[in-house]
C-alpha positions in Angstrom: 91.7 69.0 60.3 91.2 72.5 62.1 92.1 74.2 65.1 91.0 73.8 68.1 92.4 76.2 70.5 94.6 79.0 71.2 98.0 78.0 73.2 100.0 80.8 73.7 101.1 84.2 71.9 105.0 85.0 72.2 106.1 88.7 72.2 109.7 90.3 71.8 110.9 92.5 74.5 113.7 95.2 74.9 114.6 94.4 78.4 113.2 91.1 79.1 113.6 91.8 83.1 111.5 94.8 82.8 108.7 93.3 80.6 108.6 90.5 83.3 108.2 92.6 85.9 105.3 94.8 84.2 103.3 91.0 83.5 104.1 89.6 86.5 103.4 92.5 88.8 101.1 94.7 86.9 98.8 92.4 85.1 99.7 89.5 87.4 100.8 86.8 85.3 102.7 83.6 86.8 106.1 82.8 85.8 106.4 79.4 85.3 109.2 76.8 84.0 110.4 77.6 80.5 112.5 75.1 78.0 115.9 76.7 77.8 116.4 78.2 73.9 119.1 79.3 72.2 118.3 82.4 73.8 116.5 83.9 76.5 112.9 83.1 77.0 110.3 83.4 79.7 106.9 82.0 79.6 104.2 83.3 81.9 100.2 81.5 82.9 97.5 83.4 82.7 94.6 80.8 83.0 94.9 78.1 80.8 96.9 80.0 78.4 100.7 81.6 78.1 102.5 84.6 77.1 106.3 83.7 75.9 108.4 86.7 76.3 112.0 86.8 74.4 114.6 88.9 73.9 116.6 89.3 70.6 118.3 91.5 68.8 116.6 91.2 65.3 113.0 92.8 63.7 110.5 91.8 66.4 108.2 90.5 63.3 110.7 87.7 62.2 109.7 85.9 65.7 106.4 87.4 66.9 104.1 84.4 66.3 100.7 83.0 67.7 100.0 79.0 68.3 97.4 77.0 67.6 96.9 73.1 68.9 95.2 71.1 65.9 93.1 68.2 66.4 95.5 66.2 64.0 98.9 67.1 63.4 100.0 64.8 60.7 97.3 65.8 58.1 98.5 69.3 59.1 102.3 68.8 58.7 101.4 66.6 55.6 99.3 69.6 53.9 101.7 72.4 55.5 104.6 70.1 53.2 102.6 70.2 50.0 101.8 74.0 50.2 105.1 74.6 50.6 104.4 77.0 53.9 106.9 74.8 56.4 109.3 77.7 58.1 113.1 76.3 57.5 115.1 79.6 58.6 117.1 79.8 61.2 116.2 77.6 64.4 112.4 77.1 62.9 113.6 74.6 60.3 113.3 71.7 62.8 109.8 70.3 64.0 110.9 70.0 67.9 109.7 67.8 70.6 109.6 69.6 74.0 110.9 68.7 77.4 107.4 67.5 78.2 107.1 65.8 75.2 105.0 67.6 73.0 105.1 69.1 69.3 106.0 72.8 67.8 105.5 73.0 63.8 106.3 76.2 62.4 104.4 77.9 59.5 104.4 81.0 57.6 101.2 82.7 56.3 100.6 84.2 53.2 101.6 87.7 54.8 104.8 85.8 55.8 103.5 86.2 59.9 105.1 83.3 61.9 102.5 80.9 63.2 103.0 77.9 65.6 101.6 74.7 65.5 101.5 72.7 68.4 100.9 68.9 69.7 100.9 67.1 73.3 102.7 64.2 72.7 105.4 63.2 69.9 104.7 59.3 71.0 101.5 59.4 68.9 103.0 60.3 65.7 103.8 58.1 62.7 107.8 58.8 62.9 107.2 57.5 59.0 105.0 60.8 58.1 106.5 63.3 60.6 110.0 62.4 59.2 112.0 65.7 60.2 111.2 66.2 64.0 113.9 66.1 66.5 114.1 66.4 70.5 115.0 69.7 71.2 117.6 68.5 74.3 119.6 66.9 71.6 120.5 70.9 70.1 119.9 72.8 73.1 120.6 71.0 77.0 117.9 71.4 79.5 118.5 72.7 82.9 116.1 71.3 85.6 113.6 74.2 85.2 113.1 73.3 81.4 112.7 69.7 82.5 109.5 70.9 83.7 108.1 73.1 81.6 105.2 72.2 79.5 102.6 73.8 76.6 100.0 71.9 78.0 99.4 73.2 81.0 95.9 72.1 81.8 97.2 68.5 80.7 100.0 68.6 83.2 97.9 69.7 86.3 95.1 66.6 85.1 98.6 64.3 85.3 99.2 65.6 88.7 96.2 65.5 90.7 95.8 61.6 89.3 
């Protein structure tokens, strides 16, 4: 099992209005569609890749994290288990599915550093060896927008255009 790619890095904010604004309009980043959180969140496109801005009130290191899509998430989440490295504070302690389907492990390094690790669709995984994951619209509802939001962008515009 490795890596493959990069998905997207997620950043803290002070005023999450302002930090859009300086994305979107300085560095012209796209907005797009978001899954709704227990707290604010936007997520903005640049290329094939995305920039997840949030706003909290704790340490910006307890949430700053960086993803990664593996090329086979249940050797991962199998290995991640027997090293013990499986985040299981606060709202990291579930594996979620998305609105669009896919994955989000949560890990800590041996720096303690959050890292993400991500897969496009829950329907391929053995629910007998990924025994803790749960749909995130069953803790948190959805509004329309989060409906549509996606990690795999590049997936979702192949799905479109067929």
């Amino acid at each position: 099992m490795r890596a493959v790619n990069f998905n997207h890095v997620s950043i803290s904010a002070r005023d999450l209005d302002e930090s859009l604004r300086f994305y979107t309009e300085l560095l012209g980043l796209e907005r797009i569609p978001s899954p709704d959180f227990r707290h604010r969140v936007e997520w903005l496109r640049l290329g094939d890749f995305q920039l997840h801005l949030f706003q909290r009130e704790t340490p910006a290191p307890e949430f700053h994290h960086v993803a990664f899509t593996v090329d086979d998430f249940e050797a991962f989440y199998v290995r991640a288990r027997e090293l013990g490295i499986v985040e299981d504070r606060a709202w990291f302690r579930h594996i979620y599915e998305l609105p669009d389907g896919s994955v989000q492990l949560y890990i800590r390094d041996p720096a303690g550093n959050l890292v993400e690790i991500d897969w496009p669709d829950a329907s391929t995984l053995d629910r007998s060896v990924v025994t803790d994951l749960r749909r995130l619209a069953d803790d948190v509802p959805q509004s329309e927008e989060a409906l549509r939001s996606t990690l795999f962008l590049a997936a979702r515009e192949r799905e479109a255009v067929a």
